[in-house]
C-alpha beads as a LAMMPS data file, in Angstrom:
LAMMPS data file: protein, C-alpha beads

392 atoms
391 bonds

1 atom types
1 bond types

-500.0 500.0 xlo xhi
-500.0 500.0 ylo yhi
-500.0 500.0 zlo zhi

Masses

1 110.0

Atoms # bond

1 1 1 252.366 -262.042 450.299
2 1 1 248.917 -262.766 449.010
3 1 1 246.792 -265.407 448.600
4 1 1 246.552 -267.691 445.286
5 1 1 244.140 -266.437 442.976
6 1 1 244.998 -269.727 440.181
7 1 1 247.918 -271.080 438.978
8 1 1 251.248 -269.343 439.524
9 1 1 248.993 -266.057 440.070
10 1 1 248.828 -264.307 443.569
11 1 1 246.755 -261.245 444.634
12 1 1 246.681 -259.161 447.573
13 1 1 243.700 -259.250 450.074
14 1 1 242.894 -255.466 450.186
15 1 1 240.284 -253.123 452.682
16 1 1 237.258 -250.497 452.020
17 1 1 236.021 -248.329 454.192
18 1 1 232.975 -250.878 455.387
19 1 1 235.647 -253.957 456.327
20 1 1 236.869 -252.185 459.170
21 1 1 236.863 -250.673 462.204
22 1 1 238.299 -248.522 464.889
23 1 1 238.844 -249.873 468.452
24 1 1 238.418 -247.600 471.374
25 1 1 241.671 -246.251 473.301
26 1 1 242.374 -246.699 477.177
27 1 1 241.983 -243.044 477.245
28 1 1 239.335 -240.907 476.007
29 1 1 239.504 -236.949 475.541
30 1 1 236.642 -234.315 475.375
31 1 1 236.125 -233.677 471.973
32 1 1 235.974 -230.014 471.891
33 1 1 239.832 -230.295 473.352
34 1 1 241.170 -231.872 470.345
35 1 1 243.291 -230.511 467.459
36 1 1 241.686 -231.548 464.020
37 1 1 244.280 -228.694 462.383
38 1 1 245.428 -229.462 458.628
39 1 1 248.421 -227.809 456.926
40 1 1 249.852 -227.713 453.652
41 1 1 253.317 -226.894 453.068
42 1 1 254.308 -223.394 450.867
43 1 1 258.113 -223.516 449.850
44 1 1 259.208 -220.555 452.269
45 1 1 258.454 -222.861 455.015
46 1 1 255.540 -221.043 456.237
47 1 1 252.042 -223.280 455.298
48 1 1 247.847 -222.882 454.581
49 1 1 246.166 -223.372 457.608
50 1 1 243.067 -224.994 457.753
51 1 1 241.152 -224.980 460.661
52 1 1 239.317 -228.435 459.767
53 1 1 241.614 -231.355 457.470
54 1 1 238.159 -231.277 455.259
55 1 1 238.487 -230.137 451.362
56 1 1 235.702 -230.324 448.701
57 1 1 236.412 -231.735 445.242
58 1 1 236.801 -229.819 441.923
59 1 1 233.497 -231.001 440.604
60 1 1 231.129 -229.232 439.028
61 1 1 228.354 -230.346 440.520
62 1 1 229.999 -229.653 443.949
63 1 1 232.135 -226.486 443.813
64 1 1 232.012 -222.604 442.068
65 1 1 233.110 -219.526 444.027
66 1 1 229.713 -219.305 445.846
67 1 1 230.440 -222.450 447.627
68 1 1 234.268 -222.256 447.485
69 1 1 233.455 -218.820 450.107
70 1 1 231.696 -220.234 452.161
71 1 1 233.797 -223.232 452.562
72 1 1 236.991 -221.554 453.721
73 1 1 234.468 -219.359 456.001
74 1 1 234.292 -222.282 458.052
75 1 1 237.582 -223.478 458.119
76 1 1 238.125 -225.639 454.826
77 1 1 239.130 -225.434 451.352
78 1 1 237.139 -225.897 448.322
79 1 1 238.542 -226.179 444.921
80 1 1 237.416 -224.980 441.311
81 1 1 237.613 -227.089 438.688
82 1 1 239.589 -225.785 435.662
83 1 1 238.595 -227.744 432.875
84 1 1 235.081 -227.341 433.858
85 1 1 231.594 -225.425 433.431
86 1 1 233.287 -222.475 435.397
87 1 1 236.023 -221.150 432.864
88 1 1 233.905 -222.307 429.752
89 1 1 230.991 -219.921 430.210
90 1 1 230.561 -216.858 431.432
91 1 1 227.042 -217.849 433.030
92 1 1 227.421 -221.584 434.296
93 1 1 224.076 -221.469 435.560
94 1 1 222.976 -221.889 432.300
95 1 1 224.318 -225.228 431.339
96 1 1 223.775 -226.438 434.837
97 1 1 220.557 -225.908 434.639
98 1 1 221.012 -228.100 431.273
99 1 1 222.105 -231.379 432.775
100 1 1 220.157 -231.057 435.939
101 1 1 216.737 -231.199 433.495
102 1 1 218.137 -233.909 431.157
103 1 1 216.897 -237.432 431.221
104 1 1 218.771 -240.261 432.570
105 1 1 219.655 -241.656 428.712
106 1 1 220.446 -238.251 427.492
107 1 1 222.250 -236.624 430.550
108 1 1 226.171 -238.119 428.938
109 1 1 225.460 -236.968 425.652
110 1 1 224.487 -233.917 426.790
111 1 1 227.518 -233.415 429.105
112 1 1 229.916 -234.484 426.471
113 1 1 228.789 -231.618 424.031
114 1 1 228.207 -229.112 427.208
115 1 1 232.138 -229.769 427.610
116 1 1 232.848 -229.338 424.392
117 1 1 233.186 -225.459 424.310
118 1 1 236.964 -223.896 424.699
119 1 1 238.043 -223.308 428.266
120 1 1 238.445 -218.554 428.257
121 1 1 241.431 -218.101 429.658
122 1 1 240.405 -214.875 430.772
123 1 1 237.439 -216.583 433.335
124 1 1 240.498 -218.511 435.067
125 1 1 242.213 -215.407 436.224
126 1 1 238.311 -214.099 436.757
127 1 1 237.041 -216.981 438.812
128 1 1 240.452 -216.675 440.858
129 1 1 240.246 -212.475 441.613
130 1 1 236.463 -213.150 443.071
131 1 1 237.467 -215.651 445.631
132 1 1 239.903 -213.272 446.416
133 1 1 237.788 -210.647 446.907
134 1 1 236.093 -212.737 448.765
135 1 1 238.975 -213.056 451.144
136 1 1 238.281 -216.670 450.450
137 1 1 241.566 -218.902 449.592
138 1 1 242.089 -219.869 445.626
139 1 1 242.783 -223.107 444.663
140 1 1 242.149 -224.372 441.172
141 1 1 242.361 -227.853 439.614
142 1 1 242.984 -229.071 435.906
143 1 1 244.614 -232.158 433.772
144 1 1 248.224 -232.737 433.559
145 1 1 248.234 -231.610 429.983
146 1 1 246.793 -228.012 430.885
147 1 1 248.931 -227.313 434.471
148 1 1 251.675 -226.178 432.471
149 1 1 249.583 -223.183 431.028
150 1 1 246.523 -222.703 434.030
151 1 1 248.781 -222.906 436.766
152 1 1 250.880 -219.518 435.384
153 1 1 247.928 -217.914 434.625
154 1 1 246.439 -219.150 437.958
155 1 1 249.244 -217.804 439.982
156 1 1 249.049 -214.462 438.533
157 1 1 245.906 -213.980 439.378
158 1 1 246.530 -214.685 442.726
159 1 1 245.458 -218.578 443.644
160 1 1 246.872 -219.716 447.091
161 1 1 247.163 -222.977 445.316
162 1 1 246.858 -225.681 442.305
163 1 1 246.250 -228.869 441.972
164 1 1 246.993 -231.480 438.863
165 1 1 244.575 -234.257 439.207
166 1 1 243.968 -237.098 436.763
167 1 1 242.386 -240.760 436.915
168 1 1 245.854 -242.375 437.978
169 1 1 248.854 -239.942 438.293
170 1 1 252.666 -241.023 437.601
171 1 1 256.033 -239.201 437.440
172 1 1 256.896 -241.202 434.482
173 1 1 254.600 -240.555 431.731
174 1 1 255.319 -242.201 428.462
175 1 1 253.745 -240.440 425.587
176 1 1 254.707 -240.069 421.791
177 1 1 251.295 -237.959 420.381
178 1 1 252.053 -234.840 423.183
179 1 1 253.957 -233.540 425.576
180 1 1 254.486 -235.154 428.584
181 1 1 254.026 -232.680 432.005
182 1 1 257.423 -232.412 434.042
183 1 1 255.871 -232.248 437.048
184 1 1 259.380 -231.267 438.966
185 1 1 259.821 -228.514 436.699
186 1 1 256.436 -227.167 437.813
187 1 1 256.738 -227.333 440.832
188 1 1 259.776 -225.488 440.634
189 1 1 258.536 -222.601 438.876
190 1 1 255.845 -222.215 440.887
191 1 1 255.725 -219.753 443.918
192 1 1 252.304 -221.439 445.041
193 1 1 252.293 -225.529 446.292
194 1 1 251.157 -227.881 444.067
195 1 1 249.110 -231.108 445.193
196 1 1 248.912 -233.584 443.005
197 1 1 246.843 -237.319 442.550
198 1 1 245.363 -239.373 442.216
199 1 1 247.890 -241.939 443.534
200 1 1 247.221 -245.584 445.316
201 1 1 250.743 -247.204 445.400
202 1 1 253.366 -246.597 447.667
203 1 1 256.304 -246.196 444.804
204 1 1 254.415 -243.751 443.027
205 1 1 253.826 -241.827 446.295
206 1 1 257.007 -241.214 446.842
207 1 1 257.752 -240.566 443.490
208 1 1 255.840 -238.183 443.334
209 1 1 256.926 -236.511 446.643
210 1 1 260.349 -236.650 445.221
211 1 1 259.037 -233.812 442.735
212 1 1 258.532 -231.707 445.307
213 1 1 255.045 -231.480 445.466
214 1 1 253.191 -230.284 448.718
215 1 1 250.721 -232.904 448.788
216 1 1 249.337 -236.305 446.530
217 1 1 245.453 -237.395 446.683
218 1 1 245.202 -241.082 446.968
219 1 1 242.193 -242.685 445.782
220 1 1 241.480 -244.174 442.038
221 1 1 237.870 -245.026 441.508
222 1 1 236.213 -244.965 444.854
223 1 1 233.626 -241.971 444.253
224 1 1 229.591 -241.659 444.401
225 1 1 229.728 -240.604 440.788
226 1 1 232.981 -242.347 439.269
227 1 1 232.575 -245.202 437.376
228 1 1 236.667 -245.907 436.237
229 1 1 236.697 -249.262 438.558
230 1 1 233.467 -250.862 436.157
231 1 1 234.749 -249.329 433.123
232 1 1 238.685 -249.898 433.126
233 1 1 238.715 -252.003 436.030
234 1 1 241.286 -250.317 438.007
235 1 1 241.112 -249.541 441.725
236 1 1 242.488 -249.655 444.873
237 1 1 239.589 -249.727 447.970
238 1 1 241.058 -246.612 450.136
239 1 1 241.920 -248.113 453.536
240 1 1 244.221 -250.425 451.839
241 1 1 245.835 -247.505 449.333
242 1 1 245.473 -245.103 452.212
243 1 1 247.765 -247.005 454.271
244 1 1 250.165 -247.890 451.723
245 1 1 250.734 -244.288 450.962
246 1 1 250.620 -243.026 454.384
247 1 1 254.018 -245.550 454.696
248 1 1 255.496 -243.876 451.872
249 1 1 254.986 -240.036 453.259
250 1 1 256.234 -241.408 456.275
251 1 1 259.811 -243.050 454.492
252 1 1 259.883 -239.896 452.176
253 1 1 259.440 -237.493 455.808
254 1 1 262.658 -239.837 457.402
255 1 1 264.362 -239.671 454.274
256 1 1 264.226 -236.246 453.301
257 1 1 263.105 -234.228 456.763
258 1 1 260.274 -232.567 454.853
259 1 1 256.636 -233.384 455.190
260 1 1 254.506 -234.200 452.635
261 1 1 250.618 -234.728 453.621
262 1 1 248.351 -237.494 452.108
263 1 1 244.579 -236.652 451.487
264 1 1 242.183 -239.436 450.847
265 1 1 240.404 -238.362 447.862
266 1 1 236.687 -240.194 447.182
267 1 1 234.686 -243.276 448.847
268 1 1 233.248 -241.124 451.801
269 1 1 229.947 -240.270 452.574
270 1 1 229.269 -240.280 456.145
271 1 1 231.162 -239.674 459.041
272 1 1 232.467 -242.599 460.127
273 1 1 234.593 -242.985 456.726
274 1 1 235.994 -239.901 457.185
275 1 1 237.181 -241.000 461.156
276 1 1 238.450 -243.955 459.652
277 1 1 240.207 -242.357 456.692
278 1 1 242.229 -240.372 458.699
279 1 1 243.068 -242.883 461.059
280 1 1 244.819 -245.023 458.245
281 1 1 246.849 -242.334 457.541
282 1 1 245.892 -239.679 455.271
283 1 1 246.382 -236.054 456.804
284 1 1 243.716 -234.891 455.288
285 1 1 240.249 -236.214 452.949
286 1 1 238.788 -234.426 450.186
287 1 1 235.057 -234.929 449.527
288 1 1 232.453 -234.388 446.829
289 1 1 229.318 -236.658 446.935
290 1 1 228.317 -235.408 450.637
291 1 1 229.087 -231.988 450.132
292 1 1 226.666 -232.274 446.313
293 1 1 224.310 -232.381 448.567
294 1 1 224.327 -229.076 450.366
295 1 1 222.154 -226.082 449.580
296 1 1 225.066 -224.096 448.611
297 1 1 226.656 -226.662 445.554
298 1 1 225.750 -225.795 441.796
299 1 1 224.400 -229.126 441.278
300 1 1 221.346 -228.535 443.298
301 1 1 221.413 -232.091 444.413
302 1 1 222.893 -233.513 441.113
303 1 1 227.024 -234.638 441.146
304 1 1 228.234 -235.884 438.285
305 1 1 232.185 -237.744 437.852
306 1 1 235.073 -235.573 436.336
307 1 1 235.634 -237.896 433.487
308 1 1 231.479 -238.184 432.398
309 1 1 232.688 -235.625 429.722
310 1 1 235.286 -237.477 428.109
311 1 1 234.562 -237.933 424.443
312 1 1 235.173 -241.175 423.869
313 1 1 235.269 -242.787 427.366
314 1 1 233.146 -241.473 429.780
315 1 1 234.203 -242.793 433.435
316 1 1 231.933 -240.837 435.594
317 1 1 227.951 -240.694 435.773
318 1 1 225.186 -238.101 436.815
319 1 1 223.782 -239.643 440.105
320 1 1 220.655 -237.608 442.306
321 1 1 222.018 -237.083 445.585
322 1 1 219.371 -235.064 447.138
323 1 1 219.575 -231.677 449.402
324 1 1 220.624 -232.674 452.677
325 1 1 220.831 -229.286 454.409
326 1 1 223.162 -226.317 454.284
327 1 1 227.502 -226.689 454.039
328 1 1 227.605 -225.721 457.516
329 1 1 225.134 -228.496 458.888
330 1 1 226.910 -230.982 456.873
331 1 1 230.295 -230.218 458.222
332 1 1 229.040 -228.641 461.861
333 1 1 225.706 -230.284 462.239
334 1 1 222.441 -229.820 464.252
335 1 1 222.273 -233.022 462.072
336 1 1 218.612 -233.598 461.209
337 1 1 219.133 -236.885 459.451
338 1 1 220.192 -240.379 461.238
339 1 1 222.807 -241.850 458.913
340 1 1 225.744 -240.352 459.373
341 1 1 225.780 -237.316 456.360
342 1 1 225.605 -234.436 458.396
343 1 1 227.937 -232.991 461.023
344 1 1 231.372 -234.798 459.467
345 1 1 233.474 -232.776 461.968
346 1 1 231.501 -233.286 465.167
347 1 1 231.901 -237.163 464.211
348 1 1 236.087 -236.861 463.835
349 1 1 236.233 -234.681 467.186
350 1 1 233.941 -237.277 468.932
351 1 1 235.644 -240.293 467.651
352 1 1 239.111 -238.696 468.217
353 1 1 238.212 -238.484 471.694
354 1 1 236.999 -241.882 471.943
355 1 1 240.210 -243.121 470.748
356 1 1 242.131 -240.694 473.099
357 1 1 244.075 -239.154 469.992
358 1 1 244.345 -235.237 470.712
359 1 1 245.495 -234.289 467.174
360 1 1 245.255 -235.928 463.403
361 1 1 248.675 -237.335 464.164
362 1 1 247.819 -239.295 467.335
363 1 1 244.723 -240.529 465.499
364 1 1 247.123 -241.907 462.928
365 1 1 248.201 -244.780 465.195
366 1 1 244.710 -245.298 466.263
367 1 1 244.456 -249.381 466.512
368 1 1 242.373 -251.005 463.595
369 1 1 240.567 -254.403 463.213
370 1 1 239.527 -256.010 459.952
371 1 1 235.333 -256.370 461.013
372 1 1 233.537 -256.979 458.033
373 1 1 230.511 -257.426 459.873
374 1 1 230.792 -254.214 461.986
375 1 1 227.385 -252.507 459.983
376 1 1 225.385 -255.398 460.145
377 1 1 225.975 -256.653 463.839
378 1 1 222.977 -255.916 465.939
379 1 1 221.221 -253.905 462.965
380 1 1 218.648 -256.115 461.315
381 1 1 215.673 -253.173 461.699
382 1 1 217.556 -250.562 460.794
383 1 1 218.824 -252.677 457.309
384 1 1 214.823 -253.996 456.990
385 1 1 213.717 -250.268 457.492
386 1 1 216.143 -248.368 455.768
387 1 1 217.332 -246.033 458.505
388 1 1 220.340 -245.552 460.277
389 1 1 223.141 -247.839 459.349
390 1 1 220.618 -249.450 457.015
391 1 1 220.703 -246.760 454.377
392 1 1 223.081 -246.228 451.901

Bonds

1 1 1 2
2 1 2 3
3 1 3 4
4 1 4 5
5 1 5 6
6 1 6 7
7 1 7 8
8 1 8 9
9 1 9 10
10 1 10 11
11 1 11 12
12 1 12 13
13 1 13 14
14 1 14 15
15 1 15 16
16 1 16 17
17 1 17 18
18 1 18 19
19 1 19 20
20 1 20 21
21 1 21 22
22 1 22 23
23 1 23 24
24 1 24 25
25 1 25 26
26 1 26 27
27 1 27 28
28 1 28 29
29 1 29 30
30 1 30 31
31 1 31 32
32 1 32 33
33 1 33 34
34 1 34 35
35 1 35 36
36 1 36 37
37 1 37 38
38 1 38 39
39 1 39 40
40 1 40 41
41 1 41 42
42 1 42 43
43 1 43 44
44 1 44 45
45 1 45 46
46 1 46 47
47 1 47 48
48 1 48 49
49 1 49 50
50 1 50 51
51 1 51 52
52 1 52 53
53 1 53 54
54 1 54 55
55 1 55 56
56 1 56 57
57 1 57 58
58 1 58 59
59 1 59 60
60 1 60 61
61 1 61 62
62 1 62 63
63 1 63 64
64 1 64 65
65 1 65 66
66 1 66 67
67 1 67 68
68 1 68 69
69 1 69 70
70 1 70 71
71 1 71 72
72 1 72 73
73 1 73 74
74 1 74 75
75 1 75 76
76 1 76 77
77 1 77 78
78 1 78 79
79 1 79 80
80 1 80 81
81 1 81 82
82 1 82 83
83 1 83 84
84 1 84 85
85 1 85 86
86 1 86 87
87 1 87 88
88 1 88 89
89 1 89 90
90 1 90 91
91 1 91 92
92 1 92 93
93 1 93 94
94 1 94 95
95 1 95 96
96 1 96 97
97 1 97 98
98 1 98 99
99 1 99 100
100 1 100 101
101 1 101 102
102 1 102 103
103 1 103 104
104 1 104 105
105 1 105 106
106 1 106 107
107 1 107 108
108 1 108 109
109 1 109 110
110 1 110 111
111 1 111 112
112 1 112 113
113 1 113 114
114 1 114 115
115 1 115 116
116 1 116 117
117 1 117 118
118 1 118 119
119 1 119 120
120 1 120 121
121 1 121 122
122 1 122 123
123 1 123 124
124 1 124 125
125 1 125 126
126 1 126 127
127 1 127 128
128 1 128 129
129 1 129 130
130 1 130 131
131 1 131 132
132 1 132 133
133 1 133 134
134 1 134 135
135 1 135 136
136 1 136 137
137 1 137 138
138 1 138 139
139 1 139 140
140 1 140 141
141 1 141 142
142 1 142 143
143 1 143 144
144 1 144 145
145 1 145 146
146 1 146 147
147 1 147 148
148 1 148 149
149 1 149 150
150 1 150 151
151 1 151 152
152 1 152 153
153 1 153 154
154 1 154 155
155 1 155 156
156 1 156 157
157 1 157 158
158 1 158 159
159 1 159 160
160 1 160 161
161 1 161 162
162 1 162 163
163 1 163 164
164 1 164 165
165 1 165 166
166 1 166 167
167 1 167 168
168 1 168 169
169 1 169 170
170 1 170 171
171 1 171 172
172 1 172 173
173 1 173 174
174 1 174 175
175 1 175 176
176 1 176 177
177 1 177 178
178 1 178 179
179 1 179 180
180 1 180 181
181 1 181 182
182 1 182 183
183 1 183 184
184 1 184 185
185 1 185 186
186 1 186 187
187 1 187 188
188 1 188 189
189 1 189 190
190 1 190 191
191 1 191 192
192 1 192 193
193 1 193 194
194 1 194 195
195 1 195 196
196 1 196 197
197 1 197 198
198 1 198 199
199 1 199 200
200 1 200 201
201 1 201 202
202 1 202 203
203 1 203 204
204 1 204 205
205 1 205 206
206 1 206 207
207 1 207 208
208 1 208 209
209 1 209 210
210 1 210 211
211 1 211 212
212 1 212 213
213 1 213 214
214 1 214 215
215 1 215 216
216 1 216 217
217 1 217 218
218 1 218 219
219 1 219 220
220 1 220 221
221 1 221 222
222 1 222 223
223 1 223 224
224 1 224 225
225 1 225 226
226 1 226 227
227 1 227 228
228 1 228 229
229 1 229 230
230 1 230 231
231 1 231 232
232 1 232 233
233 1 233 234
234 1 234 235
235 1 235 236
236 1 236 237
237 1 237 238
238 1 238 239
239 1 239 240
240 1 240 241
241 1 241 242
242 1 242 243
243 1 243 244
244 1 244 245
245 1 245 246
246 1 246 247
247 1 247 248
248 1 248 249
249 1 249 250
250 1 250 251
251 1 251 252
252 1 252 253
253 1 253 254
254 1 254 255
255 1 255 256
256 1 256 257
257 1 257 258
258 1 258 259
259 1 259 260
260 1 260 261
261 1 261 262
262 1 262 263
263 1 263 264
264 1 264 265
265 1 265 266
266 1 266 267
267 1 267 268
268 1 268 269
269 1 269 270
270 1 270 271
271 1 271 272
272 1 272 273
273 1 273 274
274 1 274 275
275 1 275 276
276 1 276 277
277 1 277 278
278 1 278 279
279 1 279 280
280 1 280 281
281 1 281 282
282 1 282 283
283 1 283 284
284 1 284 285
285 1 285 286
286 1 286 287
287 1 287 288
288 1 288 289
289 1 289 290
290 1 290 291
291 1 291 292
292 1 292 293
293 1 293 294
294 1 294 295
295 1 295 296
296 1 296 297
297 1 297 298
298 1 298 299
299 1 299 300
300 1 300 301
301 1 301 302
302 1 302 303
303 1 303 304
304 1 304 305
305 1 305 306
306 1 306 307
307 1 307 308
308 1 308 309
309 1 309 310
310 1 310 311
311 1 311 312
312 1 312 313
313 1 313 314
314 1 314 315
315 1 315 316
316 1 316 317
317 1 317 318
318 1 318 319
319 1 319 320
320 1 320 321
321 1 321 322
322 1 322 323
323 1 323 324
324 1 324 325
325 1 325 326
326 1 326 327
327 1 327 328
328 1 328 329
329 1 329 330
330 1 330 331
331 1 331 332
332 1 332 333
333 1 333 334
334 1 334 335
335 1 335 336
336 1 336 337
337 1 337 338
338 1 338 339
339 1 339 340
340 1 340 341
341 1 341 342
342 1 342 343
343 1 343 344
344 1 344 345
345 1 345 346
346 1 346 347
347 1 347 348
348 1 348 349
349 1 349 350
350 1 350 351
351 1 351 352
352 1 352 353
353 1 353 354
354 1 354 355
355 1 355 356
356 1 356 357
357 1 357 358
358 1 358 359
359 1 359 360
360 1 360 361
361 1 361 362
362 1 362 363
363 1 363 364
364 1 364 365
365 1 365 366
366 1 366 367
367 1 367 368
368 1 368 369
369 1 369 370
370 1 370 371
371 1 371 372
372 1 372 373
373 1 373 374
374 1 374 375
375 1 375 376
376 1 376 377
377 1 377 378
378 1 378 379
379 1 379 380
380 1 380 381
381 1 381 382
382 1 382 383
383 1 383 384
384 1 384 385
385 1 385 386
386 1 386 387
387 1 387 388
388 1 388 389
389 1 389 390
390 1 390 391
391 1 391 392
């Protein structure tokens, strides 16, 4: 399997979003009779139900309680990043406003010693009680090496759910300097589900499910604002890794009876990825870039990677997105704009019906062709004029 990339060295031919395409079914449905439903497992059997298999990513520049509200208002999940702005300071406005002035040579310096003061404990439980009150649903990311600790305090506050994201997540961790997280332990002493990523391979997929996790985010590298593919190389374009682990949930589901959804985490910015996303596979997607850009994210049109902070290797960068329009016209439309950004789930209940798939799962099986020239064909004004399919 493979092609020959040099001597006695083979490598796989692998798929982005923009290489392919979905083809049409023999029978089409009307959109507004579809099921676009998501649900993630709790242990007593019962699950979160989302009305819309749409989550927004623990970014700073994309989520706080504000926006987390009025995400689960209509129908998806947002989630609050742990080892971010929120739990270090008691006003995050103020340090927002910080890197949203800073110059383009300053802005990592800047973020590195914004990042630099000690997570309060007390604003996790805090941040947690007003989505609550809210009546919003609570779920809160952080690193491997702080689940152990967030998650208890987390749950005790009341969060629905808690997620343990890193750049590349394994089961086996090999580590002499600290203390390596047992993720099956955690789970276990959890009450709430735990999703975990980010993942790309099938073994570590089900590895991973094997720890009893409720779901795993697939997707290394592939965000607006993550730069871990130019600076370490490593990646894994997200039809390719979304299909691989889509197999795996499926072997781990006929191995072990229980379900385990996939969400395709980064590398989306307009509709159409999202449609074809979920047709490879994943259950679910989980976006930050498109949803920077609404009225109601604390970047105010600036997203910036979860890794920009690190201290000694920053693998993310502030990028200007712009203010597209309000959460709800970016996942419900009227879309004003012609390129695909706005109204995410009118595109996956129109292109569901064009396919003839009347839930997520039907789409799943949705017939695919490799088409790298499928955004180019027929488009030479829009590409010379920047509209359309000729934007970015």
């Amino acid at each position: 399997m493979g092609m020959w990339i040099g001597r006695n060295r083979k490598a796989r031919v692998t798929y982005g979003f923009d290489e392919i395409a979905l083809v049409p079914g023999d029978v089409t449905i009307n959109p507004n009779e579809v099921n676009i439903g998501f649900s993630i497992p709790r242990k007593d059997g019962s699950a979160i139900q989302l009305s819309i298999p749409i989550l927004a990513s623990a970014m700073d520049g994309v989520t706080d309680v504000r926006f987390c509200i009025e995400m689960g208002r209509l129908g998806g999940l947002g989630v609050i990043n742990l080892d971010g702005i929120q739990t270090r300071y008691e006003r995050p406005e103020e340090p927002l406003s910080q890197v949203l002035k800073a110059g383009k040579d300053e802005v990592t310096a800047l973020i590195q010693k914004i990042y630099t003061e000690p997570i309060k404990e007390d604003l996790i439980g805090r941040r947690v009680q007003e989505l609550k009150a809210a009546g919003a649903l609570a779920a809160v990311s952080s690193i491997p090496q702080r689940a152990e600790r967030f998650s208890a305090i987390a749950q005790e506050a009341g969060a629905d759910l808690y997620v343990v994201q890193s750049t590349v997540s394994t089961v086996r961790h090999i580590a002499t300097e600290y203390k390596s997280l047992d993720l099956q332990a955690l789970t276990r002493s959890l009450r709430i589900p735990v999703i975990v990523g980010n993942a790309v391979t099938y073994s570590v997929t089900l590895e991973l499910m094997s720890c009893g996790v409720a779901g795993v985010l697939i997707g290394v590298g592939p965000g607006a604002a993550c730069t871990s593919r130019g600076v370490l190389g490593l990646g894994v374009p997200q039809v390719t890794a979304t299909v691989d682990c889509a197999a795996a949930r499926d072997k781990y589901y006929t191995q072990s009876g229980r379900y385990v959804p996939i969400i395709t985490d980064g590398g989306m910015s307009k509709g159409g990825d999202v449609c074809k996303a979920l047709a490879c596979g994943a259950d679910a997607v989980m976006i930050g870039s498109a949803f920077a850009r609404a009225i109601e994210a604390p970047g105010q049109g600036f997203h910036w990677g979860m890794a920009t902070p690190h201290a000694n290797l920053p693998r993310g960068t502030r990028i200007k997105v712009g203010i597209s329009g309000s959460l709800h016209q970016i996942l419900f439309g009227p879309a004003t704009v012609d390129d695909g950004s706005q109204n995410l789930v009118g595109a996956i209940t129109t292109c569901m019906g064009n396919v003839g798939a009347k839930d997520i799962r039907r789409f799943q099986e949705t017939e695919i062709i490799i088409a790298p020239s499928i955004k180019t064909e027929g488009k030479l004004f829009q590409t010379l004029q920047s509209v359309g399919m000729g934007t970015r």
